[in-house]
Structure formats: C-alpha cells, structure tokens
Biotite code that builds the C-alpha atoms (Angstrom):
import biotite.structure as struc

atoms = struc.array([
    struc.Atom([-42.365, 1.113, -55.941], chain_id="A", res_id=1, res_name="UNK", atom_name="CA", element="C"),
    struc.Atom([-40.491, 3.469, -52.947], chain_id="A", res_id=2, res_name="UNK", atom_name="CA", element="C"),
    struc.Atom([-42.026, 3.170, -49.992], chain_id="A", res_id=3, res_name="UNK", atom_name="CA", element="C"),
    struc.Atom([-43.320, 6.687, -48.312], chain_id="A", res_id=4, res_name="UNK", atom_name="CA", element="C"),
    struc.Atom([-43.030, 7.168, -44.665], chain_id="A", res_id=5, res_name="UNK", atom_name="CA", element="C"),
    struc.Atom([-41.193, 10.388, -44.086], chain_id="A", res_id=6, res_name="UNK", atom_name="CA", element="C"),
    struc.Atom([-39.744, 13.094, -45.984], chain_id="A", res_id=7, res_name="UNK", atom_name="CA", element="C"),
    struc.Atom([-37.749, 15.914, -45.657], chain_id="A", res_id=8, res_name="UNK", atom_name="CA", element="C"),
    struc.Atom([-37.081, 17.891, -48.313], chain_id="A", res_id=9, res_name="UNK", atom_name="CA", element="C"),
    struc.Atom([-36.158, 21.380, -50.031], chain_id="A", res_id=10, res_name="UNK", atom_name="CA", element="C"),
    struc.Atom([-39.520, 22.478, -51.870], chain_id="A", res_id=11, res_name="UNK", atom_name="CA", element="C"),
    struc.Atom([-40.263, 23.637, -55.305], chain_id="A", res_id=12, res_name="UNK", atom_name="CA", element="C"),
    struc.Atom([-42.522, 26.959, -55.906], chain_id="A", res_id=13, res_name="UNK", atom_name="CA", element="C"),
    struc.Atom([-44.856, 26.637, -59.115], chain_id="A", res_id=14, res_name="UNK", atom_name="CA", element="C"),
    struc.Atom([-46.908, 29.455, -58.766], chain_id="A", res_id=15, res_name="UNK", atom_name="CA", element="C"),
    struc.Atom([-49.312, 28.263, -61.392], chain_id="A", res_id=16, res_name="UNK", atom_name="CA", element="C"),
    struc.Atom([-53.032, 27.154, -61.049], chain_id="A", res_id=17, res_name="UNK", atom_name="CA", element="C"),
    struc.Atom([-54.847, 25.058, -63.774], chain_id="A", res_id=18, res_name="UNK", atom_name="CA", element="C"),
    struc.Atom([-51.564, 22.896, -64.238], chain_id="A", res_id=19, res_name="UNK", atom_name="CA", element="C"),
    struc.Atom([-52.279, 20.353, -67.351], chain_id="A", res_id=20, res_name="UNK", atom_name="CA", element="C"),
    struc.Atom([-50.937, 17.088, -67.907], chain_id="A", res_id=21, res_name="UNK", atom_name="CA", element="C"),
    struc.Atom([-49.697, 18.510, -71.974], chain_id="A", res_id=22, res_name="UNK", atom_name="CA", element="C"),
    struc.Atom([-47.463, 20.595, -69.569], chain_id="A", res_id=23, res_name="UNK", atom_name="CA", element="C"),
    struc.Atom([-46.353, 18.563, -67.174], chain_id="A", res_id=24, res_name="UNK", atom_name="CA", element="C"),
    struc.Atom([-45.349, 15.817, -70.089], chain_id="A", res_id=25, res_name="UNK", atom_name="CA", element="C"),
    struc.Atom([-45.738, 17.440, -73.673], chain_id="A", res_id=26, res_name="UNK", atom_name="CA", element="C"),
    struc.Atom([-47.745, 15.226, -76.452], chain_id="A", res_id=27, res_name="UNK", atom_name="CA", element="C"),
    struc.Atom([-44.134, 14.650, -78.127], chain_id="A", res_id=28, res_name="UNK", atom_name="CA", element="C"),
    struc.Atom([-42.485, 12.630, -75.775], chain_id="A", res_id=29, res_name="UNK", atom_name="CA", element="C"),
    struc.Atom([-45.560, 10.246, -75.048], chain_id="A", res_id=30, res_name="UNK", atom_name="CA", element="C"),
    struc.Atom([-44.120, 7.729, -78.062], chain_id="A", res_id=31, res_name="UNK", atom_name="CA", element="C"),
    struc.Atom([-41.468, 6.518, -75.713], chain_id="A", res_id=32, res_name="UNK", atom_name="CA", element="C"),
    struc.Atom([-41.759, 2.849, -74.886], chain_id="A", res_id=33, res_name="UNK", atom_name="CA", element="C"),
    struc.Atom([-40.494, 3.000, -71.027], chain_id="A", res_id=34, res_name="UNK", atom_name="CA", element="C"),
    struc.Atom([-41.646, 3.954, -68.049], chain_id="A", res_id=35, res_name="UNK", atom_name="CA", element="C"),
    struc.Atom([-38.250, 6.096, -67.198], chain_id="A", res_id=36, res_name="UNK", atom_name="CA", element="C"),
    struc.Atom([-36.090, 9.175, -68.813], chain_id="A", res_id=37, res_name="UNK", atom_name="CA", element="C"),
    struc.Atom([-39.284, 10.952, -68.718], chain_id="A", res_id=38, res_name="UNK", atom_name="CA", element="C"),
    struc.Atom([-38.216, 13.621, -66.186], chain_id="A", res_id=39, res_name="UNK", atom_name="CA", element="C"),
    struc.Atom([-35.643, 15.140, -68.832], chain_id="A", res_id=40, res_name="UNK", atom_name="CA", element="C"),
    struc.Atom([-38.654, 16.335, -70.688], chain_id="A", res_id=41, res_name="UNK", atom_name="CA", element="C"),
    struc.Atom([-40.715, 17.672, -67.721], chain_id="A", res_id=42, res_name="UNK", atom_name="CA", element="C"),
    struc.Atom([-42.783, 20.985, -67.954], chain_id="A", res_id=43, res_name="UNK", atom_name="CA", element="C"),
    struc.Atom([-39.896, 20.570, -71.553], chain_id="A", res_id=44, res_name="UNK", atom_name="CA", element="C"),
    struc.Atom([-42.250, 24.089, -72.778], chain_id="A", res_id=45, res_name="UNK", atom_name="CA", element="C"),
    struc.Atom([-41.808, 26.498, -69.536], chain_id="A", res_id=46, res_name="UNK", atom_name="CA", element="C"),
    struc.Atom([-37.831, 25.217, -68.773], chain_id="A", res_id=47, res_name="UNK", atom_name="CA", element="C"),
    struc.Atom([-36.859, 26.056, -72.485], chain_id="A", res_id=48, res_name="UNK", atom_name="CA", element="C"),
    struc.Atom([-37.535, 28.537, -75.460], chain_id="A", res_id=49, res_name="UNK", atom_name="CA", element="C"),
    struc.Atom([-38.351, 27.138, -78.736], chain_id="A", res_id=50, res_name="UNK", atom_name="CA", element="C"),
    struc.Atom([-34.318, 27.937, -79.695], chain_id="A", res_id=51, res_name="UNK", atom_name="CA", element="C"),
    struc.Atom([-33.788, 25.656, -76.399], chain_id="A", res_id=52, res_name="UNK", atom_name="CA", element="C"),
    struc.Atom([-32.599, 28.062, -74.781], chain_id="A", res_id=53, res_name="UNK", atom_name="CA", element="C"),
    struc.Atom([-33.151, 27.578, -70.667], chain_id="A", res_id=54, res_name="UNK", atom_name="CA", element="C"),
    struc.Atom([-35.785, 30.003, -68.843], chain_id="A", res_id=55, res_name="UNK", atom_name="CA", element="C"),
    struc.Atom([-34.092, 31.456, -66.479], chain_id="A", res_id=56, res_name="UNK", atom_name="CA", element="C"),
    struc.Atom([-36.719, 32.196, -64.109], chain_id="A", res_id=57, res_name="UNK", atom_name="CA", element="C"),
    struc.Atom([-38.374, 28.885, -64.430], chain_id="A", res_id=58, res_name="UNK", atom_name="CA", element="C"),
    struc.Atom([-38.295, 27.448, -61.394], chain_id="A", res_id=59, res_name="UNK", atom_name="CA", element="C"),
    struc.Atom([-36.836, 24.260, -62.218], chain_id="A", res_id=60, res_name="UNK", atom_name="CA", element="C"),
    struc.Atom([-33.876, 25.440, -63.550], chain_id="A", res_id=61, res_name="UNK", atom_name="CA", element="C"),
    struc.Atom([-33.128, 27.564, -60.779], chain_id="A", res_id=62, res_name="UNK", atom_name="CA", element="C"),
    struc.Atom([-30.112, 26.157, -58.446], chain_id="A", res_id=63, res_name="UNK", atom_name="CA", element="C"),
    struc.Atom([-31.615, 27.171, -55.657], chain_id="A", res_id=64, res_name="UNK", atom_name="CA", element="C"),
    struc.Atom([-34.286, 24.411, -56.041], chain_id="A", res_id=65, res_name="UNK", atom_name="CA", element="C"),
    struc.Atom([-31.977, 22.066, -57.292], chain_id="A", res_id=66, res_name="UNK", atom_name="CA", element="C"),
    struc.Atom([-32.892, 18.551, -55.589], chain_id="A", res_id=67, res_name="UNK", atom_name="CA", element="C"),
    struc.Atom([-35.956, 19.268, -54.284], chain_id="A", res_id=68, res_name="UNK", atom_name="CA", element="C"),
    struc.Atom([-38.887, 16.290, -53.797], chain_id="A", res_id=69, res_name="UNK", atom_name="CA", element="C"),
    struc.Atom([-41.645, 18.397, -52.798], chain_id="A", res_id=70, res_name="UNK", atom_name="CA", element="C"),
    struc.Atom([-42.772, 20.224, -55.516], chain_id="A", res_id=71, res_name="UNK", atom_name="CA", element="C"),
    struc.Atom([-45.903, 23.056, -54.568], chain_id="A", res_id=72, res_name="UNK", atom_name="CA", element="C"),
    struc.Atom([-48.373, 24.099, -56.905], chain_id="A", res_id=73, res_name="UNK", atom_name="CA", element="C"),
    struc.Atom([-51.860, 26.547, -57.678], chain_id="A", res_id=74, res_name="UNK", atom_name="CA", element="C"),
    struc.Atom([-55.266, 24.285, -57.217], chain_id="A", res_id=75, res_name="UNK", atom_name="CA", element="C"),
    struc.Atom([-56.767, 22.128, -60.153], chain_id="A", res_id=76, res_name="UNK", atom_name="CA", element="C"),
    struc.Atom([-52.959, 20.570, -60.587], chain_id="A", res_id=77, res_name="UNK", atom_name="CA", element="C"),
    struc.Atom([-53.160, 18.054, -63.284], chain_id="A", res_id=78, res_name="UNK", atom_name="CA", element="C"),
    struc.Atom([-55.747, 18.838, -65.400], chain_id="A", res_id=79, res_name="UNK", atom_name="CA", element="C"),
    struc.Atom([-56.485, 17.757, -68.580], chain_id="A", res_id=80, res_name="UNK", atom_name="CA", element="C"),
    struc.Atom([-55.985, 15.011, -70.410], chain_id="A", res_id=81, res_name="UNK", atom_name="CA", element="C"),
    struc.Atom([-55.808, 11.065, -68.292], chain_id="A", res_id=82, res_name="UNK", atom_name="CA", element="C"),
    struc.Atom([-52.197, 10.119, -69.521], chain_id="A", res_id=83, res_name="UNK", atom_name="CA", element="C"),
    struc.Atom([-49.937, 8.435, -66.759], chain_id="A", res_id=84, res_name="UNK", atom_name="CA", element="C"),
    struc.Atom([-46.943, 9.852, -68.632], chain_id="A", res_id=85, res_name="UNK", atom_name="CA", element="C"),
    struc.Atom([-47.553, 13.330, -66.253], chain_id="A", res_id=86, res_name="UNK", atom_name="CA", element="C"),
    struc.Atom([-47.098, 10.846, -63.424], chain_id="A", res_id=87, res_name="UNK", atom_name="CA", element="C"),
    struc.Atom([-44.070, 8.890, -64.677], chain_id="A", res_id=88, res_name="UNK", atom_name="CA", element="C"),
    struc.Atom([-42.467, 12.340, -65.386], chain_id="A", res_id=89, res_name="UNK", atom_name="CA", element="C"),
    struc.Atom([-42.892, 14.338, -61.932], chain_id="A", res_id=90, res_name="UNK", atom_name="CA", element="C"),
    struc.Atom([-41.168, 11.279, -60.444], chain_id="A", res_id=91, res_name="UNK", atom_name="CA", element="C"),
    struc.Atom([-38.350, 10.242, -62.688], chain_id="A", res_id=92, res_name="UNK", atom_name="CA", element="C"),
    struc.Atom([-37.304, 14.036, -62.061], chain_id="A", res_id=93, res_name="UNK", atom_name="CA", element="C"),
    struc.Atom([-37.538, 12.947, -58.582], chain_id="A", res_id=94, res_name="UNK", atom_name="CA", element="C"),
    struc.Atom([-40.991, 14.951, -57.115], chain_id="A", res_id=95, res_name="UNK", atom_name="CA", element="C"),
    struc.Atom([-42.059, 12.280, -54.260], chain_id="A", res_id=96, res_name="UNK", atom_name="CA", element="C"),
    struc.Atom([-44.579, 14.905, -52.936], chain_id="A", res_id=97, res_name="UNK", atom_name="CA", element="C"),
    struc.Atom([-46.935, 17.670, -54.694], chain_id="A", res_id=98, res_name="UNK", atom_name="CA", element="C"),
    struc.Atom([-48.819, 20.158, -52.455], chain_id="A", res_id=99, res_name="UNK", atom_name="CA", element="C"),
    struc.Atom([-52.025, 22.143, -53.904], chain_id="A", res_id=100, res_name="UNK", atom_name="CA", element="C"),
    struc.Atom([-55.244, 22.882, -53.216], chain_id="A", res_id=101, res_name="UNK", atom_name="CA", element="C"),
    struc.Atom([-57.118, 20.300, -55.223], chain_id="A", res_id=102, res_name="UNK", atom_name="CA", element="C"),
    struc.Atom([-55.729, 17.924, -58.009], chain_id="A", res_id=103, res_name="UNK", atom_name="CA", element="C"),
    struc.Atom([-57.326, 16.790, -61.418], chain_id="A", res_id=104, res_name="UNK", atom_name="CA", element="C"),
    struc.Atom([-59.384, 13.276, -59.873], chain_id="A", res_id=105, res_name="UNK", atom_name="CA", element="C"),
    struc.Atom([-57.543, 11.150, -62.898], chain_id="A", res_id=106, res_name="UNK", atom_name="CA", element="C"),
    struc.Atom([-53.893, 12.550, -62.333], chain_id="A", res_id=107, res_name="UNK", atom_name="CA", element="C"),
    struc.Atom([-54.615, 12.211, -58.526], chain_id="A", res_id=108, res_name="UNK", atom_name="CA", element="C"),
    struc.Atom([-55.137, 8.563, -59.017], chain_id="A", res_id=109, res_name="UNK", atom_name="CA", element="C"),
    struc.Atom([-51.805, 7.801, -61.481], chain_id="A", res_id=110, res_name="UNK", atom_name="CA", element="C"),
    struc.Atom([-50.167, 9.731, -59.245], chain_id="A", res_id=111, res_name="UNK", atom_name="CA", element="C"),
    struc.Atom([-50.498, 7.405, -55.876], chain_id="A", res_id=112, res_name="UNK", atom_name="CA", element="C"),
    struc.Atom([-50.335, 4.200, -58.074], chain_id="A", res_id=113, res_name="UNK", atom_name="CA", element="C"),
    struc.Atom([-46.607, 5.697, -59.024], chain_id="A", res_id=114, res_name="UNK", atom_name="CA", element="C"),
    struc.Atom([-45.547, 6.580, -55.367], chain_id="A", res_id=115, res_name="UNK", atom_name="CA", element="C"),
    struc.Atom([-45.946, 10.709, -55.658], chain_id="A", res_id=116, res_name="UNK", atom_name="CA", element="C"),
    struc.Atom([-48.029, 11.028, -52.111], chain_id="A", res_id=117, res_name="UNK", atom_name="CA", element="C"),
    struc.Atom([-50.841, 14.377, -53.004], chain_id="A", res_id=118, res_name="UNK", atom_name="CA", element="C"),
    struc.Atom([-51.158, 16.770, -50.120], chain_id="A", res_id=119, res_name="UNK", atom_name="CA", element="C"),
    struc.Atom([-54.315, 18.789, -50.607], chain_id="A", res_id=120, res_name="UNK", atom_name="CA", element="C"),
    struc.Atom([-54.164, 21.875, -48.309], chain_id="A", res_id=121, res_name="UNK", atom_name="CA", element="C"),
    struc.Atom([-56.551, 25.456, -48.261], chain_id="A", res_id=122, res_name="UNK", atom_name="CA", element="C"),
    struc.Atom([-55.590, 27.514, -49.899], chain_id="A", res_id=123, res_name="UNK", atom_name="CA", element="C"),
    struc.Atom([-54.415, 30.087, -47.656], chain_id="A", res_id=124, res_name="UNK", atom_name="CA", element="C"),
    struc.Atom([-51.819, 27.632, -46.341], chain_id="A", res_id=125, res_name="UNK", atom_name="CA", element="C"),
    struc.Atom([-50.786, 26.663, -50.031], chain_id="A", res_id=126, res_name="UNK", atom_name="CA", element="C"),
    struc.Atom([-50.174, 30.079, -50.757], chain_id="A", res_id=127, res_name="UNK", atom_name="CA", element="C"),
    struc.Atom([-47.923, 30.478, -46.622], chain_id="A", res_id=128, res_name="UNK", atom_name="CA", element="C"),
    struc.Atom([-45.892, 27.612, -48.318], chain_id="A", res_id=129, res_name="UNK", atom_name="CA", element="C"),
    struc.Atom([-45.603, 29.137, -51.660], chain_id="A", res_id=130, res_name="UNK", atom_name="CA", element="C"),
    struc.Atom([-44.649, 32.185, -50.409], chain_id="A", res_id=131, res_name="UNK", atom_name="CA", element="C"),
    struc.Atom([-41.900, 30.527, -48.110], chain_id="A", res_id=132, res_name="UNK", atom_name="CA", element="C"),
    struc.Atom([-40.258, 28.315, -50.591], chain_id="A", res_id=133, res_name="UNK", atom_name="CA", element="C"),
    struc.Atom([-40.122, 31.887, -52.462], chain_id="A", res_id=134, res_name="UNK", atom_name="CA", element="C"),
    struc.Atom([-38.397, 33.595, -49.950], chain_id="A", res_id=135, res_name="UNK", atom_name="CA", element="C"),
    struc.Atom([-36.531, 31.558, -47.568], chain_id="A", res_id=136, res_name="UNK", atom_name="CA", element="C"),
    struc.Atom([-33.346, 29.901, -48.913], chain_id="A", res_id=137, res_name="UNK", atom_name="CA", element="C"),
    struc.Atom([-33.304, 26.330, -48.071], chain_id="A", res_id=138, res_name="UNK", atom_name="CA", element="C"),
    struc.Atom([-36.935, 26.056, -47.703], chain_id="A", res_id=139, res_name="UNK", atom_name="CA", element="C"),
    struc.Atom([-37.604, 22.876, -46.458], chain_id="A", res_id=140, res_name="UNK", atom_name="CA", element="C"),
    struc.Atom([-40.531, 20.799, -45.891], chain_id="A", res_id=141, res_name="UNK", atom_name="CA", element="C"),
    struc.Atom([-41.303, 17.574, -43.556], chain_id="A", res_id=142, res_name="UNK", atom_name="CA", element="C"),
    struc.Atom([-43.892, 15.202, -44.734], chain_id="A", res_id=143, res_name="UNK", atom_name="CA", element="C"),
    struc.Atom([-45.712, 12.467, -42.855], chain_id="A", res_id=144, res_name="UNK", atom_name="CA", element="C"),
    struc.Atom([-47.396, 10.278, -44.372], chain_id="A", res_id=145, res_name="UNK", atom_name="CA", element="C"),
    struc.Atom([-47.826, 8.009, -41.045], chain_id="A", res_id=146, res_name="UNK", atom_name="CA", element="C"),
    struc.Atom([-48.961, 11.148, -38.912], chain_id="A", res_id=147, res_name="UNK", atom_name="CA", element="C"),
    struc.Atom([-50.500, 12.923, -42.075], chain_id="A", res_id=148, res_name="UNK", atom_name="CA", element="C"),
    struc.Atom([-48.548, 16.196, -41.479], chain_id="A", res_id=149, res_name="UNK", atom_name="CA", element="C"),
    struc.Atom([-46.585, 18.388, -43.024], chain_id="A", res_id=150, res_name="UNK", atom_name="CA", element="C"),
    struc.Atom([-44.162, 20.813, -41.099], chain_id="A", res_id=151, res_name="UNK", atom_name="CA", element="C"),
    struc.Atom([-41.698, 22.836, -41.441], chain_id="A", res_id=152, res_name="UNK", atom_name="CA", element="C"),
    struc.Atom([-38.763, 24.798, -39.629], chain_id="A", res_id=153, res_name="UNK", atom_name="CA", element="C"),
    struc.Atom([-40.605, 27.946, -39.429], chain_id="A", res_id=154, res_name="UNK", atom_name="CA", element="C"),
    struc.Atom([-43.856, 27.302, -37.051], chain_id="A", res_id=155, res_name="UNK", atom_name="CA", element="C"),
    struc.Atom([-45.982, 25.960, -39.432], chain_id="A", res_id=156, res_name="UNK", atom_name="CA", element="C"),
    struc.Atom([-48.125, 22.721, -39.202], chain_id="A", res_id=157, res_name="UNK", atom_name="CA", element="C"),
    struc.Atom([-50.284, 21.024, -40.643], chain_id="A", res_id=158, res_name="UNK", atom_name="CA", element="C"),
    struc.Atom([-52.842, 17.959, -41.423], chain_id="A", res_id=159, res_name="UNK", atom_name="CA", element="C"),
    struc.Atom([-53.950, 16.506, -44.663], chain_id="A", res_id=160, res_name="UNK", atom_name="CA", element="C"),
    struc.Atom([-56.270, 14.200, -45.601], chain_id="A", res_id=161, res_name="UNK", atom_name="CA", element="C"),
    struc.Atom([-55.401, 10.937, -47.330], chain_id="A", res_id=162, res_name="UNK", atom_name="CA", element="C"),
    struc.Atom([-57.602, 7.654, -48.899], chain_id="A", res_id=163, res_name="UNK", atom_name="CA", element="C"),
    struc.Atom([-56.462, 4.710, -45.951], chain_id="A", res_id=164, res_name="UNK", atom_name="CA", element="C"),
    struc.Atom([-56.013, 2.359, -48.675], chain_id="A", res_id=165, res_name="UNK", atom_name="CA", element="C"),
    struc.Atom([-54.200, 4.994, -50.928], chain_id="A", res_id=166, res_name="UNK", atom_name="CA", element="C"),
    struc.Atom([-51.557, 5.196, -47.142], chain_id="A", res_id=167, res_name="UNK", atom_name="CA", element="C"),
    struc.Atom([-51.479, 1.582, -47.010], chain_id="A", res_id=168, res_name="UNK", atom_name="CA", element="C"),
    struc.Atom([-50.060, 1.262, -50.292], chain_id="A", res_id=169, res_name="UNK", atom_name="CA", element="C"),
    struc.Atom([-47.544, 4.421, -50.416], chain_id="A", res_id=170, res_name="UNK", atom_name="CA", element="C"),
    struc.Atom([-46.789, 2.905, -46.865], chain_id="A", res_id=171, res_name="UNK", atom_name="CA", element="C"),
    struc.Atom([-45.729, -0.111, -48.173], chain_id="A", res_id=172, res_name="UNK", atom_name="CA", element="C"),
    struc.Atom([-44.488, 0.213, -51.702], chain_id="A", res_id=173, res_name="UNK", atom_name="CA", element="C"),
    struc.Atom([-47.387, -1.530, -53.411], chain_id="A", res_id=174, res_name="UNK", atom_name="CA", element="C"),
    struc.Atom([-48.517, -0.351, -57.131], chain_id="A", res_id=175, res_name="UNK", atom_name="CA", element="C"),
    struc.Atom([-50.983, -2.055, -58.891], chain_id="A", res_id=176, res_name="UNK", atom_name="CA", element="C"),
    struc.Atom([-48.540, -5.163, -59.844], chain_id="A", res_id=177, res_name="UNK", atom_name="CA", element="C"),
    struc.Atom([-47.151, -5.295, -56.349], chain_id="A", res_id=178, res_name="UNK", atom_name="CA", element="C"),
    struc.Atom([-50.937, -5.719, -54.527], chain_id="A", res_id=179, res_name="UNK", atom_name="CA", element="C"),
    struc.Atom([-51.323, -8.558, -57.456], chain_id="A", res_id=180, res_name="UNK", atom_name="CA", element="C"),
    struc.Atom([-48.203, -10.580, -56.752], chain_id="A", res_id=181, res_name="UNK", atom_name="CA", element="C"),
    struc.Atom([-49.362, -10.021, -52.511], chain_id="A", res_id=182, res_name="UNK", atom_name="CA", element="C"),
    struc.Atom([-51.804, -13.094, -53.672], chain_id="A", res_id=183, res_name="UNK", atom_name="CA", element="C"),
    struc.Atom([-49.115, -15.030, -55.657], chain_id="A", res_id=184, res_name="UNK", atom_name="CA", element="C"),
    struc.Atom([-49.159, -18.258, -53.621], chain_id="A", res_id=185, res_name="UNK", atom_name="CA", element="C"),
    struc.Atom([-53.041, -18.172, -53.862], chain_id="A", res_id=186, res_name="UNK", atom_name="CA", element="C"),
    struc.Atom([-53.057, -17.593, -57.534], chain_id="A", res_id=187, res_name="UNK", atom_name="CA", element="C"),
    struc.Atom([-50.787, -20.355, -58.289], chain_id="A", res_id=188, res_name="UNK", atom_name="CA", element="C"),
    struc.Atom([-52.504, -22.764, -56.579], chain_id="A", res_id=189, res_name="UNK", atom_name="CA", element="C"),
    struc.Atom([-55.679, -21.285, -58.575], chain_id="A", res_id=190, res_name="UNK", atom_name="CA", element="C"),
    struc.Atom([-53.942, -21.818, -62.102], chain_id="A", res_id=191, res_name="UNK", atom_name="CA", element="C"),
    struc.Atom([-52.640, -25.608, -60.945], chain_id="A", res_id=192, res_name="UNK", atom_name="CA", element="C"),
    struc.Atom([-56.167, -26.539, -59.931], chain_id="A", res_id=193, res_name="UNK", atom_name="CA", element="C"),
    struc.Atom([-57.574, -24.906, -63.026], chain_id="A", res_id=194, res_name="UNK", atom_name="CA", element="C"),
    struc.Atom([-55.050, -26.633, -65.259], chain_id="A", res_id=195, res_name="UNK", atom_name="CA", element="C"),
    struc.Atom([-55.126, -30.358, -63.906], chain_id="A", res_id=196, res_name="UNK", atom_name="CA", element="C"),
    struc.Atom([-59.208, -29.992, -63.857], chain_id="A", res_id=197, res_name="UNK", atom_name="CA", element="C"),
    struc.Atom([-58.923, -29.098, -67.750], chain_id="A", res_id=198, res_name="UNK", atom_name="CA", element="C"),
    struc.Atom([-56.567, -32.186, -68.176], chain_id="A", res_id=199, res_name="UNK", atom_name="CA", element="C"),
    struc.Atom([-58.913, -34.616, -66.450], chain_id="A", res_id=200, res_name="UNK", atom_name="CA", element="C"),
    struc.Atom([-62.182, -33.075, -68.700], chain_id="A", res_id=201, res_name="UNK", atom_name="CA", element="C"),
    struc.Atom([-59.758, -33.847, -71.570], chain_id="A", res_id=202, res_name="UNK", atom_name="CA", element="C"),
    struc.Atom([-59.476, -37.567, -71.019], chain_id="A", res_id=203, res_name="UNK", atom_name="CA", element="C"),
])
C-alpha cells in the first residue's frame, strides 16, 4: 500500500449527500476476481446513460477535473451496503483523499485499510470547498496527514481529526497483510517451534 504523507492535488466536486456503495461500484462489476480495473466502472450509472452515452455534466468526465486525487463529497458518503469493492474503485481511479462531513462507519474502515485517507470536516467548510472546486479553475487542495490539515491557495485552513493508529498505518503503507508480515521473523520462529514440538510428540 502507498504511503500518505502529503498531498497536493486538483479536487473533485460531488455535490451529492447519501453517497452509496451500489453507486460508487455497481452490483455488476462485483464478479471480478482482482483487486484492480475497478476504477473504469466507478459511479459506471451517473458517468453514462443506459445507451453509454457520457454525462456531460458529471463531474468525472469533466476535463477540468481530469487527474484529480481529492475527491469532495455531501455527508453520509458511503452508505449502504459493506462491500470493499467501493474502496478498491475510488482508488484504482486514483482518489487518495475524500472530504465530507461524515462517512458510512463500514466504508470508512475499507477505505483506510486501502490507503484513501477520510477527512471529515463541518459542514459549512465542506460546502467553502465544494463551492471552490466549483468555481475556481485549478482548484487545488493540500493535505496533511502528518500535521492533520488541509489548505489551500485561497486562505483557507483547516484541521481534521484522524484514528492515531488509522495515521500510523496510512503513514507508513501498512494494510492489513503488511502489519501481519511486520511480525514475520516472530511468526516463523512460532511455526518452527510448533512444528519440531509436533515431530517430537510423534515419536
């Protein structure tokens, strides 16, 4: 997993509240097998009509947004249903950051296991930023995850909130797997003790 320390990027409007996970990553695409090529598909029922043709005023598929990491969005952001698919999508698109008010608690953990850092803010200042990345071209955002802040070129400023061992592991990279294999020499020393005192019962 990426390491997060700083950011700087251009940031993504979604003007939208009660954000589900069938959204974010549609039922159809959960039979995939991988853990990547999941960001093709994301929010696949607001980017396209049902002919396939592209919404033009979707946000995502509007160049001015085009590479952004920071993606900011309406409180209760990734509601609904617990699969990590909404997480594996948001960053195979290439979101490292998503600011709203409050998150859905199950998304909000899949999201920090998969290196997307959650910045809750009020939101009054949710809706400052919103209306920013709306109206400024080149609206770019500065994220801290050492100093917890967020920033940007215009006067604002900010602190957020984060879990310290949620930072500790965002600091460093770590998902699930990666805090496992931290304790690798420990656990093979565990499984060659275990397996020569099974040998010795045996004889």
């Amino acid at each position: 997993m990426q390491p997060f320390k700083t950011l700087t990027s251009l940031a993504a409007p979604l003007d939208r509240t009660n954000v589900d996970t069938d959204q974010i990553i549609p039922k159809q695409f959960l039979k995939r097998i991988e853990r990547t090529g999941y960001g093709d598909f994301l929010f696949f029922d607001w980017r396209q009509t049902p002919d396939g043709k592209p919404v033009a005023d979707f946000v995502l598929n509007d160049p001015r947004y085009a590479g952004a990491h920071i993606l900011i969005a309406g409180k209760n952001f990734g509601c609904g249903s617990s699969r990590e698919h909404a997480a594996w999508a948001l960053s195979d698109f290439g979101f490292r950051c998503v600011i709203a008010p409050t998150f859905a608690d199950i998304f909000f953990s899949n999201a920090g296991k998969n290196g997307i850092l959650l910045v809750k803010l009020g939101e009054e200042e949710v809706g400052i930023l919103l209306s920013n990345a709306q109206t400024i071209p080149g609206y770019k955002l500065t994220v801290s995850l050492e100093d917890q802040t967020l920033t940007d070129g215009q006067g604002f400023s900010a602190k957020f909130e984060v879990d310290p061992f949620r930072k500790f592991c965002l600091l460093e990279g770590l998902d699930d797997i990666g805090l496992t294999l931290r304790h690798a020499t420990e656990l093979d020393t565990y499984e060659a003790q275990h397996d020569e005192a099974v040998w010795l019962k045996a004889k």
